[in-house]
C-alpha positions as CSV (number, residue, x, y, z in Angstrom):
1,X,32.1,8.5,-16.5
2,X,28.3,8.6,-16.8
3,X,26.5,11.4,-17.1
4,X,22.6,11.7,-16.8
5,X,21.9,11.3,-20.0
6,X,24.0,8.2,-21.0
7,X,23.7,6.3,-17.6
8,X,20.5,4.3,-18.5
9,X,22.3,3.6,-21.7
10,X,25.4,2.2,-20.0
11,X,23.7,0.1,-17.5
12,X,21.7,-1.5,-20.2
13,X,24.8,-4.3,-20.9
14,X,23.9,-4.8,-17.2
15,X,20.5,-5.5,-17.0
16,X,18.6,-5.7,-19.5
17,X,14.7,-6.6,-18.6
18,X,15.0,-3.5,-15.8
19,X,11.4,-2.1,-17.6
20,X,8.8,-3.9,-15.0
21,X,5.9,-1.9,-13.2
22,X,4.5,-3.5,-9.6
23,X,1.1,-4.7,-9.9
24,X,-1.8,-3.1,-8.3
25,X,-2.5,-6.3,-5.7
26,X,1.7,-4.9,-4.9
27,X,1.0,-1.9,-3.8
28,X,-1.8,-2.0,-2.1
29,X,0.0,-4.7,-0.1
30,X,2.4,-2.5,0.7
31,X,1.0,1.1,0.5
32,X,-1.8,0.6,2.7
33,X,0.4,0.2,5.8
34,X,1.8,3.6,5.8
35,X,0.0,7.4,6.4
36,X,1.0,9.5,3.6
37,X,-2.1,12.1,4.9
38,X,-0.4,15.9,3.6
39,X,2.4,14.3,1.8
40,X,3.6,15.3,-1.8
41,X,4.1,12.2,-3.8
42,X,6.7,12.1,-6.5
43,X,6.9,8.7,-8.7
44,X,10.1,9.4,-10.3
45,X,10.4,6.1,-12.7
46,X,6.8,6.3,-13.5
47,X,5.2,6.5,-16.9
48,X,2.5,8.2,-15.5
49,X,0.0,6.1,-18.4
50,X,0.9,2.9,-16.9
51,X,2.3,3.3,-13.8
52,X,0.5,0.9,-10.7
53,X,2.1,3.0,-8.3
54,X,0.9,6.2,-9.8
55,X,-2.5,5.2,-10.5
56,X,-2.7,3.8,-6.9
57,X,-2.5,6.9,-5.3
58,X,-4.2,8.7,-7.9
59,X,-7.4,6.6,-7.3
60,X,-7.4,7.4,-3.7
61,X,-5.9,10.8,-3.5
62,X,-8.6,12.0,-1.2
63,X,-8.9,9.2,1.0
64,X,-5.1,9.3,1.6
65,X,-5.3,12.7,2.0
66,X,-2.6,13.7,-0.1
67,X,-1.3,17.3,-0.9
68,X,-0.3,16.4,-4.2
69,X,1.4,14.0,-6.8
70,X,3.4,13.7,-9.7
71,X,4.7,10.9,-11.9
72,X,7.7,11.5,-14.5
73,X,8.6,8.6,-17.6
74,X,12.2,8.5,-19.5
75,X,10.9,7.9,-22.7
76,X,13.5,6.7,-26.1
77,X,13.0,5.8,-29.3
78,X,13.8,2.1,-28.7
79,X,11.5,-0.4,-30.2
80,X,9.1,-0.3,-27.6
81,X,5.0,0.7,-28.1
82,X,5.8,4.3,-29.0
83,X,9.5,3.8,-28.0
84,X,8.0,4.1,-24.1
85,X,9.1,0.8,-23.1
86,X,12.7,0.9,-24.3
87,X,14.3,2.6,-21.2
88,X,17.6,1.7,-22.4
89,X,17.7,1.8,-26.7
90,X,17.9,4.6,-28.7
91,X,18.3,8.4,-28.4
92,X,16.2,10.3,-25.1
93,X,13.2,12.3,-26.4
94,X,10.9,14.2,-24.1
95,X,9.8,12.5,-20.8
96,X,6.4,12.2,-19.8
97,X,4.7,14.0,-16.8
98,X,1.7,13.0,-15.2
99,X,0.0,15.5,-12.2
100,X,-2.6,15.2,-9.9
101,X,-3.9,17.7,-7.4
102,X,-7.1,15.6,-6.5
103,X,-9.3,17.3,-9.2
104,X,-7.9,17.9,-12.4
105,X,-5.6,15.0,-13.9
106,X,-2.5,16.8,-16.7
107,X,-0.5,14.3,-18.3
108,X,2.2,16.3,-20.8
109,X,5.6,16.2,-22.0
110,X,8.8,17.1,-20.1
111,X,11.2,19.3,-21.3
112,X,14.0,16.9,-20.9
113,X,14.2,12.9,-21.4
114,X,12.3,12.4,-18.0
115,X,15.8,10.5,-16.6
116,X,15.1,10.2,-13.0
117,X,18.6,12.0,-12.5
118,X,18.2,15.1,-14.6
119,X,17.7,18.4,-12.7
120,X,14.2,18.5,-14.2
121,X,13.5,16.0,-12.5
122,X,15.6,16.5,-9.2
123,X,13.6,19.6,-9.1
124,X,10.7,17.9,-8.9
125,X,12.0,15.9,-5.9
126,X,13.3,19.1,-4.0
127,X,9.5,20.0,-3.7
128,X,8.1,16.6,-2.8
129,X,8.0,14.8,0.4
130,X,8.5,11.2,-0.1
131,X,9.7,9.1,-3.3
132,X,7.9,5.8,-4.2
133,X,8.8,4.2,-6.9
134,X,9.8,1.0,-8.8
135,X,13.2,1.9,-10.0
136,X,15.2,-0.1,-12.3
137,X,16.8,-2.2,-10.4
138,X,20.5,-1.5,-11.9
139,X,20.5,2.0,-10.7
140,X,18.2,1.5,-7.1
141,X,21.9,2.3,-5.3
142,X,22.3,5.3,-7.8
143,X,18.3,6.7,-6.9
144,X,18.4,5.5,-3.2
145,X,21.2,7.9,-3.1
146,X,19.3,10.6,-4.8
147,X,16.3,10.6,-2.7
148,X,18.2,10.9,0.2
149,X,19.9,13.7,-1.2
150,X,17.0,15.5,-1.8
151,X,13.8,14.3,-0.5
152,X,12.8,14.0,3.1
153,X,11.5,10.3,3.0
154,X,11.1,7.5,0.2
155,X,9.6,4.1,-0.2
156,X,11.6,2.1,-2.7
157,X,11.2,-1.2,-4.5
158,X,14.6,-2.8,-3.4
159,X,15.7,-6.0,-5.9
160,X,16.8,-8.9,-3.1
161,X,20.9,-8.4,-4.2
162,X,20.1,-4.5,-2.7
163,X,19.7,-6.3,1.0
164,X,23.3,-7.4,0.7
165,X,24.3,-3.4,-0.2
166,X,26.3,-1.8,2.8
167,X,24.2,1.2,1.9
168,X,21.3,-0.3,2.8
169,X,23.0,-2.8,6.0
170,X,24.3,0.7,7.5
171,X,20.9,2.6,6.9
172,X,19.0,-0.3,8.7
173,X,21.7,-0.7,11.5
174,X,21.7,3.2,12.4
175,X,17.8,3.2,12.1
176,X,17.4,5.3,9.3
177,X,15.7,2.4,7.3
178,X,13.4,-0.5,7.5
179,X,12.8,-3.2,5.3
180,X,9.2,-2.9,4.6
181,X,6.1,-5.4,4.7
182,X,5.6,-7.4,1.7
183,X,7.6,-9.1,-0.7
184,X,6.7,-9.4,-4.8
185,X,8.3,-11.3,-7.6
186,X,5.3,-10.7,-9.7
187,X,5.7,-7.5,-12.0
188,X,3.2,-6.3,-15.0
189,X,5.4,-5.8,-18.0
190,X,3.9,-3.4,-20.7
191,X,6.1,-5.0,-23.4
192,X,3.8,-8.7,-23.5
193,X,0.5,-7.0,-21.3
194,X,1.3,-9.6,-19.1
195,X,2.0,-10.2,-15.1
196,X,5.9,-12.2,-15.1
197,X,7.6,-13.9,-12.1
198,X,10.8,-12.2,-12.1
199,X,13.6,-12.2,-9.2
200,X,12.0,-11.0,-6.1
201,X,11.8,-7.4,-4.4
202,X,11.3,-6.1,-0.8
203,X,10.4,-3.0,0.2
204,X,12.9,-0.3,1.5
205,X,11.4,3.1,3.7
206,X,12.5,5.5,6.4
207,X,8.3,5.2,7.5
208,X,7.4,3.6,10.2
209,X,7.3,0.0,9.8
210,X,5.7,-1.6,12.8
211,X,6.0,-6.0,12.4
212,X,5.6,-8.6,14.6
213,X,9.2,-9.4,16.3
214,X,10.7,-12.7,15.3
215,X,10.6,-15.4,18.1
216,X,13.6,-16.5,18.4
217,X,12.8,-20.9,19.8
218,X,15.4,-22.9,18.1
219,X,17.5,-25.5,20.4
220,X,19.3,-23.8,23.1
221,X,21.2,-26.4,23.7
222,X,22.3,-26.7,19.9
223,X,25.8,-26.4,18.9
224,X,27.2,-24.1,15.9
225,X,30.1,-23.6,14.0
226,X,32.0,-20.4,15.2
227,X,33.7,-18.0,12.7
228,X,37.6,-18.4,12.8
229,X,39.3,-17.0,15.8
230,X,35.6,-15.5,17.5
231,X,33.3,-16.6,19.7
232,X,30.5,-15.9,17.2
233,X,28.1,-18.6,15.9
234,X,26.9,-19.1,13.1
235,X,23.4,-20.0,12.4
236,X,22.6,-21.0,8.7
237,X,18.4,-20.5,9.0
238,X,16.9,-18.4,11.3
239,X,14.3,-20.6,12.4
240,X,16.9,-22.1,14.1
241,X,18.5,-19.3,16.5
242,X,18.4,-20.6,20.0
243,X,15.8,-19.5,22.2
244,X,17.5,-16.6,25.0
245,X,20.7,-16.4,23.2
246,X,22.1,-13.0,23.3
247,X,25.3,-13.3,21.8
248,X,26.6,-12.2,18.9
249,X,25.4,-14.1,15.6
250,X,25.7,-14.6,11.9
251,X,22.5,-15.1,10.3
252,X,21.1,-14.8,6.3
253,X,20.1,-11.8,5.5
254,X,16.8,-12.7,5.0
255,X,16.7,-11.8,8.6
256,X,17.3,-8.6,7.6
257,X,13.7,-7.0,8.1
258,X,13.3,-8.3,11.9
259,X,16.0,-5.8,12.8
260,X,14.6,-3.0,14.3
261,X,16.9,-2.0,17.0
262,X,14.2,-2.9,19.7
263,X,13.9,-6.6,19.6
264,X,17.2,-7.3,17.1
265,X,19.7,-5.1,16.9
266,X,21.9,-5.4,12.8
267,X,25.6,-5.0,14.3
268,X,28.1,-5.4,11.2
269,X,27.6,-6.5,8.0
270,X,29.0,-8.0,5.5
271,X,32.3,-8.4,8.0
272,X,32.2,-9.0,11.8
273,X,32.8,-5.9,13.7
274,X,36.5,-4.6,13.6
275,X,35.9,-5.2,9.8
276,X,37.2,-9.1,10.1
277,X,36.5,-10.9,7.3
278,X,34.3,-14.2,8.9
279,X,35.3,-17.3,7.6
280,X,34.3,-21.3,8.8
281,X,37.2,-23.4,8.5
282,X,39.4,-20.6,6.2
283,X,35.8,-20.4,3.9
284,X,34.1,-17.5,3.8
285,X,30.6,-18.2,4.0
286,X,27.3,-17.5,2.2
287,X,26.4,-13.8,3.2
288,X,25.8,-13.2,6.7
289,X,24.6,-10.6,8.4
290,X,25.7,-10.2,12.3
291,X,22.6,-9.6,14.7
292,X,22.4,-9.7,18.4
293,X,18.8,-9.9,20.2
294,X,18.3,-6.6,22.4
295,X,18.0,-6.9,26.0
C-alpha cells in the first residue's frame, strides 16, 4: 500500500510528465469568475517560486480581498533545477512554503517533504477555506478526496479522463460540483521555460458557477439508436439533441458542464439508471453520460 511518502514515487510508472504549472492567461480565465473576498487560500501543489496560481493571487491579495494564503512544494532530489522539478525521482527533502498575509511575503522550508498528503500539510488545509491548485494529474482522485475531507471548498484543475470519474459524475449529479468555465491544454513547464500543449484540463469547484444554458435545437424529428432493451436515445454530439425533448438521453460527456440541475439535470453515469450496462446493438458504446432537460 502507499503511504504518503512513497505515493508520488509509485505513481511516477504512471505518469510521468505530471510536473506542469497553469499559465497566468489560465487563471485569470478562470479565477476571475469567482469571489474569494475573506477566504484563506491554500495552494497545496504549489512551489510557491513558480507557482501561476500562487503568484495570481498574491499579486491581487487586496483587491480580492483575501484573509490569507499559502503555497506548499514537494521538493526531491531528482535531476531537476535544484531537484524542485523532479516530483517523482529521488529521496523527499524538505518542502517549500510560501505565505502571504497581504504585506509581508515568507518563503521557507517545511519540516516535512511538502507531499500534499502529509499531515503538515493536511494541517495546513484544516485552517484554509478553499483549495486551488494544479494537482498532478495521477493523484487529482487521491487530492479531490482530501479537500473534501478537510477543506470547506476547492477549485481543482481536473485532467479531461477526471470527467469520466464516478466521483466527479456523482458530485455533479447531487450538486455538490460544477465543472468550471474555461478549458486549458496549455501548461508552463519549469523543466524547458517553456509554455507546452499537453492533454487538456477543465476546471472542477463547489463555487458558484453561473453559464449560459445549452440550447438544445437539433432535429426533433430526428431518429436515434436506443440502448438495448430502453427507450433511451442516444445522441453521439450534443449539438444535435432535439429541440423539446425531455426524455431520457445518452450524450458525451463533454456535456458534462451544462448540467446544472436547473436547465439539465446528470441522471446516471457511466451505466443507465438501475446500474444497466448501455449497449447499441450488444456494443457498449463510447462514454456516455445520461442527461434529461429539466422541466
Amino acid at each position: 500500500m502507499s503511504t504518503s511518502k512513497t505515493r508520488h514515487l509509485d505513481h511516477a510508472r504512471v505518469v510521468a510528465r505530471d510536473e506542469f504549472y497553469t499559465t497566468d492567461d489560465a487563471c485569470t480565465k478562470e479565477f476571475s469568475h469567482y469571489d474569494f473576498t475573506g477566504m484563506r487560500v491554500i495552494c497545496p501543489c504549489d512551489d510557491p517560486e513558480h507557482s501561476r496560481i500562487y503568484r495570481w493571487f498574491r499579486d491581487r491579495y487586496h483587491e480580492l480581498g483575501l484573509a490569507g494564503l499559502v503555497a506548499c512544494g514537494y521538493r526531491a532530489d531528482g535531476t531537476g533545477a535544484d531537484g524542485r522539478y523532479d516530483l517523482f525521482g529521488g529521496s523527499a527533502r524538505h518542502g517549500i512554503i510560501g505565505r502571504y498575509d497581504g504585506r509581508t511575503e515568507r518563503i521557507g522550508d517545511m519540516d516535512g517533504s511538502g507531499d500534499m498528503f502529509a499531515p503538515e500539510t493536511v494541517a495546513l488545509m484544516d485552517h484554509a477555506d478553499i483549495v486551488v491548485t494544479n494537482p498532478p494529474f495521477s493523484l487529482f482522485r487521491a487530492l479531490l478526496t482530501l479537500t473534501r475531507l478537510h477543506t470547506p471548498h476547492f477549485l481543482l484543475l481536473m485532467p479531461d479522463a477526471a470527467m469520466c470519474y464516478t466521483q466527479v459524475t456523482d458530485m455533479v449529479r447531487d450538486g455538490k460540483a460544477r465543472v468550471g468555465y474555461s478549458y486549458s491544454k496549455r501548461f508552463y513547464n519549469p523543466a524547458t521555460g517553456a509554455v507546452e500543449h499537453i492533454a487538456g484540463a477543465h476546471w472542477l469547484t463547489d463555487l458558484p458557477v453561473e453559464r449560459a444554458p445549452f440550447t438544445a435545437d437539433g432535429d426533433p424529428d430526428a431518429v436515434f439508436d436506443t440502448y438495448d432493451g430502453t427507450d433511451v436515445i442516444d445522441v453521439p454530439r450534443a449539438r444535435l439533441i432535439p429541440a423539446g425533448y425531455t426524455g431520457l438521453m445518452g450524450v458525451p460527456v463533454t456535456f458534462l458542464p451544462f448540467c446544472d440541475n436547473t436547465h439539465w439535470r446528470l441522471v446516471s453515469s457511466p451505466n443507465l439508471p438501475g446500474n444497466i450496462v448501455p449497449l447499441l446493438g450488444g456494443h457498449p458504446p463510447f462514454k456516455r453520460i445520461f442527461v434529461q432537460r429539466v422541466a
